[in-house]
PyMOL Python script that loads the backbone (N, CA, C, O; Angstrom):
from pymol import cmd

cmd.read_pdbstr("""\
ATOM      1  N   UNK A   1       6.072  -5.244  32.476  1.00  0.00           N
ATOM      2  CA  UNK A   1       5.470  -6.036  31.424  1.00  0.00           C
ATOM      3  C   UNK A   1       4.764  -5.148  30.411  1.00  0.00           C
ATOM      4  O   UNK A   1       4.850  -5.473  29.227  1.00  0.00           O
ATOM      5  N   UNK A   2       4.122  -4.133  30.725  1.00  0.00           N
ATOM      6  CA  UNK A   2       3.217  -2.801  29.992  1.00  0.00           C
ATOM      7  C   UNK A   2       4.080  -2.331  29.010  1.00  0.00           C
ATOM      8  O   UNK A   2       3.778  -2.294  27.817  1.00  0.00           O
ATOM      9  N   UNK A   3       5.545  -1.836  29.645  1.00  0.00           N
ATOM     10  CA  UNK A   3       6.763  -1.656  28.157  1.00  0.00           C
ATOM     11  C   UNK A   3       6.749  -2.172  27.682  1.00  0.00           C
ATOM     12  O   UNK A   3       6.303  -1.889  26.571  1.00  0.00           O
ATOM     13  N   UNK A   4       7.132  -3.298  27.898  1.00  0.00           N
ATOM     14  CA  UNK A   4       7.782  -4.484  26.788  1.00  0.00           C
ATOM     15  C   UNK A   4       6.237  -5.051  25.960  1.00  0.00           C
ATOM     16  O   UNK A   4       6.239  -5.771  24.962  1.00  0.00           O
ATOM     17  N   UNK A   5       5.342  -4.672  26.460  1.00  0.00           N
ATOM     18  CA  UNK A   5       4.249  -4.650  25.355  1.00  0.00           C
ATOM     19  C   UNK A   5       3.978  -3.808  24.097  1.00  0.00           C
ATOM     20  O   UNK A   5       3.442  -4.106  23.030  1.00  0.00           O
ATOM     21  N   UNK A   6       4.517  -2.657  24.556  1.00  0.00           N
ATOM     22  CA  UNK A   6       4.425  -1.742  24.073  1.00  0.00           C
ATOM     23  C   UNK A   6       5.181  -1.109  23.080  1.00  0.00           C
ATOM     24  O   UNK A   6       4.882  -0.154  22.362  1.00  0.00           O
ATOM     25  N   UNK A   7       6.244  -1.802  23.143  1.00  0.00           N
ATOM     26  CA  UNK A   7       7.734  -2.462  22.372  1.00  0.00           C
ATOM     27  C   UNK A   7       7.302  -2.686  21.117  1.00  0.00           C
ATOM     28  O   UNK A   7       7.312  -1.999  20.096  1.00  0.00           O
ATOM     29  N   UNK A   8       6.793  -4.131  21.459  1.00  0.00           N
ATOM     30  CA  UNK A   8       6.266  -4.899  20.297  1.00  0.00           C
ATOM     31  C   UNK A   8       5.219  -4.517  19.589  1.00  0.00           C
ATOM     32  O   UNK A   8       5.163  -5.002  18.459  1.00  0.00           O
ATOM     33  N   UNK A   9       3.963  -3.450  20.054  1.00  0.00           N
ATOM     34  CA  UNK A   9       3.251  -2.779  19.461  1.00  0.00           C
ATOM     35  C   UNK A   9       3.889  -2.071  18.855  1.00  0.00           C
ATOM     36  O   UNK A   9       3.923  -2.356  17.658  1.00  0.00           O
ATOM     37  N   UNK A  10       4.648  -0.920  19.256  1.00  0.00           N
ATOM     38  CA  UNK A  10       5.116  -0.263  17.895  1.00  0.00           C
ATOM     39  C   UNK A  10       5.942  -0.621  16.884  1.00  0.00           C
ATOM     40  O   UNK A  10       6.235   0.164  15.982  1.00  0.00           O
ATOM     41  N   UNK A  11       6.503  -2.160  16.974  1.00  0.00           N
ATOM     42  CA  UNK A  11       7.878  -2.552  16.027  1.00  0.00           C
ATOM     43  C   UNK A  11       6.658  -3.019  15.596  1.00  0.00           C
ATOM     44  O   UNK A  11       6.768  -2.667  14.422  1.00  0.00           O
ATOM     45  N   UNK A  12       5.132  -3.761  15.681  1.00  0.00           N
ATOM     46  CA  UNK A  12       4.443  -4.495  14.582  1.00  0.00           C
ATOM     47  C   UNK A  12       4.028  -3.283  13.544  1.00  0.00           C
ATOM     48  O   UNK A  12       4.183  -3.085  12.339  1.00  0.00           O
ATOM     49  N   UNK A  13       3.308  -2.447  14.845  1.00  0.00           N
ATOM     50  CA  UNK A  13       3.039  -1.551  13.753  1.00  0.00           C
ATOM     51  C   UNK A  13       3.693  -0.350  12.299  1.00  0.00           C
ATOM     52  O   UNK A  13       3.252   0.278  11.337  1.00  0.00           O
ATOM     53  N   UNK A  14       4.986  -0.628  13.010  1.00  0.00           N
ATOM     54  CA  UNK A  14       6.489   0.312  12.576  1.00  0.00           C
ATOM     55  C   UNK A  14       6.554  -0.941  10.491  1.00  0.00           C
ATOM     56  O   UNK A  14       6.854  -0.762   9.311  1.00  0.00           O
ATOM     57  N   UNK A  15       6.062  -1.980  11.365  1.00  0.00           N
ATOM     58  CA  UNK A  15       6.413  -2.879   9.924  1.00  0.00           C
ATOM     59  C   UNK A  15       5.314  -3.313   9.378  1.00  0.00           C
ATOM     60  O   UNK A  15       5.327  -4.041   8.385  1.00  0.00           O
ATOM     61  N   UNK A  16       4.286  -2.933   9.942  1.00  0.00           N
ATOM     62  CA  UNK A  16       2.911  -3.177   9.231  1.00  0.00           C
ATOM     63  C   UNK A  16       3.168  -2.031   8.173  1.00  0.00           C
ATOM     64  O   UNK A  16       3.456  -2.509   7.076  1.00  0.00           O
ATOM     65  N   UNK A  17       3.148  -0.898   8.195  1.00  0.00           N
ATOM     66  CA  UNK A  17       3.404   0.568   8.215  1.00  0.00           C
ATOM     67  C   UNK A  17       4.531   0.209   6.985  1.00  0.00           C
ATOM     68  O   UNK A  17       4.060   0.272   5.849  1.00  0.00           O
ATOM     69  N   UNK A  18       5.743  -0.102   7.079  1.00  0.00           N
ATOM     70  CA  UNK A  18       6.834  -0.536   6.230  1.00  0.00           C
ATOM     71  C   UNK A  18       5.884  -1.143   4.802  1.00  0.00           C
ATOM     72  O   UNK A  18       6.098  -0.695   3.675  1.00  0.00           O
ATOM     73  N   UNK A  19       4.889  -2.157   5.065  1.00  0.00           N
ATOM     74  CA  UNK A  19       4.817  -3.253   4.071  1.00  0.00           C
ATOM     75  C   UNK A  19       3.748  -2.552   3.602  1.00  0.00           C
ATOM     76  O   UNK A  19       3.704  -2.652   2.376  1.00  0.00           O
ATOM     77  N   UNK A  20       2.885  -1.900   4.037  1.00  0.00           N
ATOM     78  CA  UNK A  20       1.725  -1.600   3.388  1.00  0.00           C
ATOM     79  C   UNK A  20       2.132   0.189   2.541  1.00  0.00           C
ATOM     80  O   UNK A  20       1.504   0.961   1.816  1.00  0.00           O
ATOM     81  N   UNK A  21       3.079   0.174   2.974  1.00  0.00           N
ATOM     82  CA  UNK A  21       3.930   1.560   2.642  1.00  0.00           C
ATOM     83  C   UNK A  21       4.783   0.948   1.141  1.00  0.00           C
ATOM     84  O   UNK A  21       5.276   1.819   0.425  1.00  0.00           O
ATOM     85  N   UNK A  22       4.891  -0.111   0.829  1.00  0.00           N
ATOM     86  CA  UNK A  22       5.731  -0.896  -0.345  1.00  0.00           C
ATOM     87  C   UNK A  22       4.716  -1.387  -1.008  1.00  0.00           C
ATOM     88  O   UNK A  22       4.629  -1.010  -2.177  1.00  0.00           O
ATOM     89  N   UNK A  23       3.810  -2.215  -0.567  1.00  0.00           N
ATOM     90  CA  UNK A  23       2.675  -2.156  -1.381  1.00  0.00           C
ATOM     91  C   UNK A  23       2.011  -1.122  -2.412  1.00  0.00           C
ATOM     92  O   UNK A  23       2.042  -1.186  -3.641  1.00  0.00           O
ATOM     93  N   UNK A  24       1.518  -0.338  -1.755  1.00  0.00           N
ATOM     94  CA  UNK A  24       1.040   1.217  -2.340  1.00  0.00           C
ATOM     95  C   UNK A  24       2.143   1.230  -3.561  1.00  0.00           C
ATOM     96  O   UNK A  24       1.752   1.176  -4.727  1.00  0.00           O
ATOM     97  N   UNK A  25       3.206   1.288  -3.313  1.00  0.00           N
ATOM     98  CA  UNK A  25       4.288   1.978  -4.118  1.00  0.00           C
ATOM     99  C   UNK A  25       4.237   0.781  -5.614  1.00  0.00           C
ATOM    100  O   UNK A  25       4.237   1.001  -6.825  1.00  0.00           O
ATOM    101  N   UNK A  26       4.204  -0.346  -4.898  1.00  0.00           N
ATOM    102  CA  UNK A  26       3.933  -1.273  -6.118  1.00  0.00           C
ATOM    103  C   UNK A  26       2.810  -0.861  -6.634  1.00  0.00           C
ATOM    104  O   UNK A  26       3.013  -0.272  -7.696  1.00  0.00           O
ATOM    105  N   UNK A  27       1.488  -0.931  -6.277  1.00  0.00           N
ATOM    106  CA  UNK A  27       0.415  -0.330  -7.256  1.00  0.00           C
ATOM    107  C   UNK A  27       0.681   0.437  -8.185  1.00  0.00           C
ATOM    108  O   UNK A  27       0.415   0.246  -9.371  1.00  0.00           O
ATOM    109  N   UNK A  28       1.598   1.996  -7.390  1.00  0.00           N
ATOM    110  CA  UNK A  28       1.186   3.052  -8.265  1.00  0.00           C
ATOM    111  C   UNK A  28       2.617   2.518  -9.597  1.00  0.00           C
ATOM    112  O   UNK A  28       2.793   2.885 -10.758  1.00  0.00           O
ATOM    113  N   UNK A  29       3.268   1.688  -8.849  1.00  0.00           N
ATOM    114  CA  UNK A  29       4.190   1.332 -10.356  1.00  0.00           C
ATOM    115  C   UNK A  29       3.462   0.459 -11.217  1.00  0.00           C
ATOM    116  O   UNK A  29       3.890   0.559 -12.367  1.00  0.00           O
ATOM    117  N   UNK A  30       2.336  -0.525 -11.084  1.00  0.00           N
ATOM    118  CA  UNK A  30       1.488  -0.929 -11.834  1.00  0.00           C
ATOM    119  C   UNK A  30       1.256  -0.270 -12.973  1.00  0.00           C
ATOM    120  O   UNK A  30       1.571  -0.583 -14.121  1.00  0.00           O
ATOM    121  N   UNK A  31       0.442   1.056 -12.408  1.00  0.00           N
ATOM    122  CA  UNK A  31      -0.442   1.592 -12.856  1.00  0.00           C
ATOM    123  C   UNK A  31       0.635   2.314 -14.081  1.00  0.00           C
ATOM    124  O   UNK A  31       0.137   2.628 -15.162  1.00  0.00           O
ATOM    125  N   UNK A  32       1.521   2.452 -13.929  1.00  0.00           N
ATOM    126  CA  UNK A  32       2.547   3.271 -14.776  1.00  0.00           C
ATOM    127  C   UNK A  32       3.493   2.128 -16.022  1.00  0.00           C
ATOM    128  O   UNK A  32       3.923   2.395 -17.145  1.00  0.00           O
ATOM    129  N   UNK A  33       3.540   0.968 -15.302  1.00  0.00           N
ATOM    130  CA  UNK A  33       4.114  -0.139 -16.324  1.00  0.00           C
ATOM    131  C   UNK A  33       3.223  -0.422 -16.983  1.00  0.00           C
ATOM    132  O   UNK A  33       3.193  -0.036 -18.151  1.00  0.00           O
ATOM    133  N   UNK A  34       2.314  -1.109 -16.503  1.00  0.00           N
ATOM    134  CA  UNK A  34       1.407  -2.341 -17.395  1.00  0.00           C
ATOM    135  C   UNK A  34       0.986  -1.596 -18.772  1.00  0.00           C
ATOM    136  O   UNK A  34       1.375  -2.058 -19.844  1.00  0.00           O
ATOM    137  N   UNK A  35       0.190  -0.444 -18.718  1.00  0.00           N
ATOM    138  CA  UNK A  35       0.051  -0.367 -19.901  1.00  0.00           C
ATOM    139  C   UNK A  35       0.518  -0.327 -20.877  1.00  0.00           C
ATOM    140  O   UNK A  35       0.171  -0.868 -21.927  1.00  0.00           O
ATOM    141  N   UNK A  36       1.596   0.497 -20.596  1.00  0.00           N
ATOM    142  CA  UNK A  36       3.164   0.590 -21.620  1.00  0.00           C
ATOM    143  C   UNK A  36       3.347  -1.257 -22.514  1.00  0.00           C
ATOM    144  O   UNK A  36       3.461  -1.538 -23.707  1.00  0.00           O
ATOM    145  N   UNK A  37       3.301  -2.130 -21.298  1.00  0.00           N
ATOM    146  CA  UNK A  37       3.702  -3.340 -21.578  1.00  0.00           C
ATOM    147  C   UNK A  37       2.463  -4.258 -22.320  1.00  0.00           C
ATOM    148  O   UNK A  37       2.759  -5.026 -23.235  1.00  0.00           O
ATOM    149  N   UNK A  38       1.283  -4.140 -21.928  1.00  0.00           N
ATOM    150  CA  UNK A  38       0.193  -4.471 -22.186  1.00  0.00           C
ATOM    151  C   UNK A  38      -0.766  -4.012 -22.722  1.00  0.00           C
ATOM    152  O   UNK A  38      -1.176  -2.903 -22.380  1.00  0.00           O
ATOM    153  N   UNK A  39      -1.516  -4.893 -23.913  1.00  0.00           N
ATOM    154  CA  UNK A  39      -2.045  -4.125 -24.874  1.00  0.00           C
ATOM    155  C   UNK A  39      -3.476  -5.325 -25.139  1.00  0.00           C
ATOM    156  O   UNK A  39      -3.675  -6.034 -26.125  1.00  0.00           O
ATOM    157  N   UNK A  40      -4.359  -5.195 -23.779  1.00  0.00           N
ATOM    158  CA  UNK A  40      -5.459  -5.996 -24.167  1.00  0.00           C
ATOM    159  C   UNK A  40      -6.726  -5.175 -25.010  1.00  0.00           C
ATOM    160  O   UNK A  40      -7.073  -5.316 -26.182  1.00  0.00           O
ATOM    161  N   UNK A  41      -7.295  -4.226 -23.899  1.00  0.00           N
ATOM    162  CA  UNK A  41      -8.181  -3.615 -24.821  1.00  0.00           C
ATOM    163  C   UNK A  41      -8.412  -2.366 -23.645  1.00  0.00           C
ATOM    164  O   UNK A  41      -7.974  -2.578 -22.514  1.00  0.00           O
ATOM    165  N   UNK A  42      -8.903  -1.452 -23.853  1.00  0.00           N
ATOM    166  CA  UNK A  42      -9.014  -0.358 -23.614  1.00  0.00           C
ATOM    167  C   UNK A  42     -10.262  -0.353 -22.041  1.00  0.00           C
ATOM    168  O   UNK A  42      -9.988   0.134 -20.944  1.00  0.00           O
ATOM    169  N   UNK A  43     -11.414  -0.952 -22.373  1.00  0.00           N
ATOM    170  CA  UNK A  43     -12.084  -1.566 -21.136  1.00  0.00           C
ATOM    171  C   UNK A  43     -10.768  -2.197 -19.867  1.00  0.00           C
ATOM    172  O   UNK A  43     -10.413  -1.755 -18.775  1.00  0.00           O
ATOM    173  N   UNK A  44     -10.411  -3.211 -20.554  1.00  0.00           N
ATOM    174  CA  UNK A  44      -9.642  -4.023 -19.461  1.00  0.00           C
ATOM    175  C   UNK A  44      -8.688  -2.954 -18.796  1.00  0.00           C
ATOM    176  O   UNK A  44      -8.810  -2.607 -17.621  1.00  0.00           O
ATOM    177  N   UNK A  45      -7.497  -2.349 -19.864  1.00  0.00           N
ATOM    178  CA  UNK A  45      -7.136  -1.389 -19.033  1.00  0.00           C
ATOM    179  C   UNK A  45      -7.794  -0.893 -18.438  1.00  0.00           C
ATOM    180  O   UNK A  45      -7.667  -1.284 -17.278  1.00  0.00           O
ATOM    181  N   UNK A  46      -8.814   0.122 -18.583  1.00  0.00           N
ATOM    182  CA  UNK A  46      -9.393   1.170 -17.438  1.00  0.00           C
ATOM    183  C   UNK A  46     -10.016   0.521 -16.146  1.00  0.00           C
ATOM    184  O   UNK A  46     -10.511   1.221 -15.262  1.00  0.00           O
ATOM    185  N   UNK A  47      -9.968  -0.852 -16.080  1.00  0.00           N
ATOM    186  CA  UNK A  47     -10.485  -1.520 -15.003  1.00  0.00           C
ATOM    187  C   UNK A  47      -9.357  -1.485 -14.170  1.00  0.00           C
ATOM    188  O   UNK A  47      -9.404  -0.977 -13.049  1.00  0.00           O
ATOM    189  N   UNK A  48      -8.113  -2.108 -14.753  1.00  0.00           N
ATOM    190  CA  UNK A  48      -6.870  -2.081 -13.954  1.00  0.00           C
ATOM    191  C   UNK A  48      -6.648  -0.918 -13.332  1.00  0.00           C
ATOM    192  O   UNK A  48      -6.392  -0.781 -12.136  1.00  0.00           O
ATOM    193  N   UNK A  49      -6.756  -0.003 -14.217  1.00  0.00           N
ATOM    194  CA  UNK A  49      -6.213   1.344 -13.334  1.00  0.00           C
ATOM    195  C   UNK A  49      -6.891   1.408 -12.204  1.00  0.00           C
ATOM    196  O   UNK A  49      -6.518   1.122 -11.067  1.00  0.00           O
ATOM    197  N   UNK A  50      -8.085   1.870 -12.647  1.00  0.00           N
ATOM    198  CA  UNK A  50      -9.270   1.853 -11.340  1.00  0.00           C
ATOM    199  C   UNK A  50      -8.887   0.987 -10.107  1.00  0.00           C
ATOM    200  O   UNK A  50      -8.428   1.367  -9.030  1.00  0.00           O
ATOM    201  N   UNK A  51      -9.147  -0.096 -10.469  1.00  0.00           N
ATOM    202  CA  UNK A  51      -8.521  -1.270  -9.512  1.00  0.00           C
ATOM    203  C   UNK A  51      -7.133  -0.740  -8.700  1.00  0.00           C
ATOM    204  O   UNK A  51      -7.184  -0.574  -7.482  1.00  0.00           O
ATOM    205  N   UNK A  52      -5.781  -0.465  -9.527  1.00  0.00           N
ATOM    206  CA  UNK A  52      -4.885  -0.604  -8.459  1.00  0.00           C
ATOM    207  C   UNK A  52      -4.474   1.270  -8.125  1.00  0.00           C
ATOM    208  O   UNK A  52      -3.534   1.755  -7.497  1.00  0.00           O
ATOM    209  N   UNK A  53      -5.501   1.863  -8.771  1.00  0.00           N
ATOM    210  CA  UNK A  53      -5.140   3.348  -8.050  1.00  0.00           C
ATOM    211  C   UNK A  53      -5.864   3.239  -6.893  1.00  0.00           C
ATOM    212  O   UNK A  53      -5.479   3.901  -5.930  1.00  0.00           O
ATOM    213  N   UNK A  54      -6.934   2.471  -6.772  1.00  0.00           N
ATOM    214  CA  UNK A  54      -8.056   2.509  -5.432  1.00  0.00           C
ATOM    215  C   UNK A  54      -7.226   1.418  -4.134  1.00  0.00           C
ATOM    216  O   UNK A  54      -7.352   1.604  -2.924  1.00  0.00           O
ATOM    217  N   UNK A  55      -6.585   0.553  -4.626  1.00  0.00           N
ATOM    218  CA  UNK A  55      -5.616  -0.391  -3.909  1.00  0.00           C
ATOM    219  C   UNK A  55      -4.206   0.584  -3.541  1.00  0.00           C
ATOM    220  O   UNK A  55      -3.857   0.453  -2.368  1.00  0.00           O
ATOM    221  N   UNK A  56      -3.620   1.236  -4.105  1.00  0.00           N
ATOM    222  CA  UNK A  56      -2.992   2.281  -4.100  1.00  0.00           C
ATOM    223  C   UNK A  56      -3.064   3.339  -3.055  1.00  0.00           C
ATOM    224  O   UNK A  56      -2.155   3.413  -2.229  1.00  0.00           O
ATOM    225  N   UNK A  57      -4.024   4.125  -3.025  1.00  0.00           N
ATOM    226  CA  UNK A  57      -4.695   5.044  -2.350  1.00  0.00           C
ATOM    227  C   UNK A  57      -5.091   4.453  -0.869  1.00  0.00           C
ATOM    228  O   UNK A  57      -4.634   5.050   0.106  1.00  0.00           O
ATOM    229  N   UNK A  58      -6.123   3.030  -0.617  1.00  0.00           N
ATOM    230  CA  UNK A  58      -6.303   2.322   0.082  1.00  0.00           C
ATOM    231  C   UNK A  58      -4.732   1.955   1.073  1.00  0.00           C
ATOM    232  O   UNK A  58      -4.617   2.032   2.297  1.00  0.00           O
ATOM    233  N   UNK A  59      -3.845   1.621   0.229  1.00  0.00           N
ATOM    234  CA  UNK A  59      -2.296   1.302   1.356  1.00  0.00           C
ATOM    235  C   UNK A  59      -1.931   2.335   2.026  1.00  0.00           C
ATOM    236  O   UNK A  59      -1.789   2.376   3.248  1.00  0.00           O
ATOM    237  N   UNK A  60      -1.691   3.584   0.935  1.00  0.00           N
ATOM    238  CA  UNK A  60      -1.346   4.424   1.534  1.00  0.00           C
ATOM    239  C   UNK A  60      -2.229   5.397   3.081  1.00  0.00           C
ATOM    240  O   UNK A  60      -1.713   6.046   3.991  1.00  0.00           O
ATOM    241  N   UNK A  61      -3.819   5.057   2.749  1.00  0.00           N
ATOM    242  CA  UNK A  61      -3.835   5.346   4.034  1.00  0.00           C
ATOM    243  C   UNK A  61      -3.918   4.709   5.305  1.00  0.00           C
ATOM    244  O   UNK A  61      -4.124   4.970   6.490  1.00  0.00           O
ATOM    245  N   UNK A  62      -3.634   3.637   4.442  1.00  0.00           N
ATOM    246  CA  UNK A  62      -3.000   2.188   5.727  1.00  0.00           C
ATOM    247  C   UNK A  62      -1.516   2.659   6.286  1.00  0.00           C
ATOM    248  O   UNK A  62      -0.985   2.416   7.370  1.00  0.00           O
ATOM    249  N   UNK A  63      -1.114   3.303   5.329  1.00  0.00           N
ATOM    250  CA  UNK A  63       0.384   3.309   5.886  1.00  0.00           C
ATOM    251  C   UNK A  63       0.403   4.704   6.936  1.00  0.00           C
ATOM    252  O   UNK A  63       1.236   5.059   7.770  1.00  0.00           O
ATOM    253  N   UNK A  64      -0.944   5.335   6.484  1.00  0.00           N
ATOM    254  CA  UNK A  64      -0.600   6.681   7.567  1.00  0.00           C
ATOM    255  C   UNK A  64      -1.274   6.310   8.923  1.00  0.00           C
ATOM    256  O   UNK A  64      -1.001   6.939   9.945  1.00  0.00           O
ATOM    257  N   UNK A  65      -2.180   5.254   8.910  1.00  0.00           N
ATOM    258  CA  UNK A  65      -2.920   4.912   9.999  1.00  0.00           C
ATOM    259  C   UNK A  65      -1.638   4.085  10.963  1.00  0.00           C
ATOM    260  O   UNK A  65      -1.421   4.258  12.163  1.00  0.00           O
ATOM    261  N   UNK A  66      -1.031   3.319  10.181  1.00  0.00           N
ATOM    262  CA  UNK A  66      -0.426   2.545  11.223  1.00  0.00           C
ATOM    263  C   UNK A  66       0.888   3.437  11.511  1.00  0.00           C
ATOM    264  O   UNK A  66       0.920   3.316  12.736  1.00  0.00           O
ATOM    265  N   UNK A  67       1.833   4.135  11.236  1.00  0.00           N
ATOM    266  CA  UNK A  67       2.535   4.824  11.220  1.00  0.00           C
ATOM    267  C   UNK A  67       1.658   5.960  12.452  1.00  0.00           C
ATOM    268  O   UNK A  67       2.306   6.086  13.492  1.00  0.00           O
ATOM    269  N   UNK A  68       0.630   6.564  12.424  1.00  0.00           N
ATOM    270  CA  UNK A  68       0.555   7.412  13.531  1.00  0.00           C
ATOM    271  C   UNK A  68       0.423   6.817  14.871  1.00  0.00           C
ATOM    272  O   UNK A  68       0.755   7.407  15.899  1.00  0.00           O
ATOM    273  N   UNK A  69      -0.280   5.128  14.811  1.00  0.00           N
ATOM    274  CA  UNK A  69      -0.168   4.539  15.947  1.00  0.00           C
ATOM    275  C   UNK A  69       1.050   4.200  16.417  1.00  0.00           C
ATOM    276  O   UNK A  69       0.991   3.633  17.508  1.00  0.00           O
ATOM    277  N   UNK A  70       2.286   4.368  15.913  1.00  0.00           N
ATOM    278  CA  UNK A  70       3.868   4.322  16.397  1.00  0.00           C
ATOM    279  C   UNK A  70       3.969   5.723  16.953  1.00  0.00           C
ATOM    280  O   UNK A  70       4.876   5.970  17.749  1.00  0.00           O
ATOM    281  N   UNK A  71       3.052   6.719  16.572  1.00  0.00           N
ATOM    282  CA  UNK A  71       3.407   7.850  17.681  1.00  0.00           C
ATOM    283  C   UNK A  71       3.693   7.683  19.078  1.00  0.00           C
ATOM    284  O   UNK A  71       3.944   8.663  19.779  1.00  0.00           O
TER     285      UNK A  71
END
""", "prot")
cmd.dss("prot")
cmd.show_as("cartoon", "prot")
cmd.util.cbc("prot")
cmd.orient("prot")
């Protein structure tokens, strides 16, 4: 029963790891589109950035945390 627990721990964490690993990647494409596309005001941008480089940064070391617990 201990395997087959143990199974499923690493396939959650294998895809926790996956999604929060795609996330990140969306941020940092945020951070690289929107402005190009969007033209509110110079405040608002620099909030966004801030915002999704720290959301960004934040996944990615979600993605290394859960990824080493599949060790």
């Amino acid at each position: 029963m201990l395997v087959h627990e143990k199974k499923w721990q690493k396939a959650f964490y294998k895809g926790l790891s996956a999604i929060s690993g795609n996330l990140s990647a969306g941020y940092f494409g945020i951070i690289i589109i929107v402005p190009a596309l969007n033209r509110l005001s110079v405040s608002v941008d620099y909030l966004f950035l801030i915002f999704d480089s720290i959301m960004g940064i934040l996944l990615l070391i979600l993605t290394i945390v859960f990824e080493r617990r599949t060790i």
